[in-house]
N, C-alpha and C positions, 0 to 999 in steps of 0.2 A: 579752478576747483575740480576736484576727481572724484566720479560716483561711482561704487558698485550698485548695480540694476540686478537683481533675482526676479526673473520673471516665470510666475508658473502659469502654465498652459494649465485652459480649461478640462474637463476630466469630463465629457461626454462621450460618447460615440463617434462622433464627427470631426473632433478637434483635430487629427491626427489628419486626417483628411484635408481642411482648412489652412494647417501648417505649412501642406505639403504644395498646397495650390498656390499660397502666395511666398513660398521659401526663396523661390530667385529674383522677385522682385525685394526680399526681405535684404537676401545677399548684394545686392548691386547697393542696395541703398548702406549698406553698412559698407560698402567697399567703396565710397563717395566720402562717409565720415572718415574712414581710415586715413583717405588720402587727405582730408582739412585736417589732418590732428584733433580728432573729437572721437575716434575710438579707439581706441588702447589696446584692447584685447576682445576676445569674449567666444561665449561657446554654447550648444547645446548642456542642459541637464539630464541625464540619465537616468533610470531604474536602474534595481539590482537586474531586471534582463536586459537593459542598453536599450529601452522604447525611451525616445524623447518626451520631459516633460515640462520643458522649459529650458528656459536661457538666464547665462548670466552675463552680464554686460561691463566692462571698466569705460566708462567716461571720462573726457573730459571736456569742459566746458568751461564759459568765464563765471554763469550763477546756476543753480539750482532753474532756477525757469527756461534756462536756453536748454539743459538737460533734459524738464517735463516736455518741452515740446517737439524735443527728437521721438521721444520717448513717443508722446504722442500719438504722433504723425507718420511710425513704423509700419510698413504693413502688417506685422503679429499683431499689434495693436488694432488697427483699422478692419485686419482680418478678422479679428475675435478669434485670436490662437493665445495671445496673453491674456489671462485673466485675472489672478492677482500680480500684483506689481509691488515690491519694495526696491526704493531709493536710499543708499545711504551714502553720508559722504564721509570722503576716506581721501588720504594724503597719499598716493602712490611714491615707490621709492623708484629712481631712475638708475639703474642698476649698468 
C-alpha cells in the first residue's frame, strides 16, 4: 500500500531549532527506508520565503500500521518537529 505523509512542523519558537538538532538522524533513518523499499520519495515543505515547515512523505508499506509506526518512531516525530500529521493512502503510478 502507498501513503502520502503531510507533516506540519510545530509553529513556536523552537521548532526550527528542534528540526535542525535531529535533521541527520531524521536523514539516516529515511535513507534505511529508502534502501528496504519503504520510501519512495519525500521532501521539506516550504513558505512563500523557503523556512521549512514541514514534510511530505510517499510510503510504502504492506498496511497502514506498519506505515503509523515508521511514522512514529521518526525522529521529527520523537523530536517534536512534526506536529500535525495527515496520512492518506494513495496508489502511486510506477512510471
Amino acid at each position: 500500500m502507498d501513503f502520502q505523509i503531510n507533516a506540519f512542523d510545530f509553529t513556536d519558537a523552537a521548532a526550527i531549532s528542534r528540526r535542525m538538532a535531529v535533521r541527520q538522524a531524521h536523514l539516516d533513518n529515511a535513507k534505511k527506508m529508502k534502501a528496504a523499499g519503504h520510501l519512495i520519495a519525500g521532501g521539506a515543505m516550504l513558505d512563500a520565503s523557503g523556512k521549512m515547515i514541514g514534510s511530505t512523505l510517499y510510503l510504502r508499506f504492506d498496511n497502514r500500521e506498519e506505515a503509523d509506526a515508521y511514522i512514529a518512531s521518526d525522529p521529527y516525530t520523537t523530536g517534536k518537529v512534526w506536529d500535525k500529521i495527515e496520512v492518506k493512502t494513495i496508489r502511486l503510478v510506477d512510471l
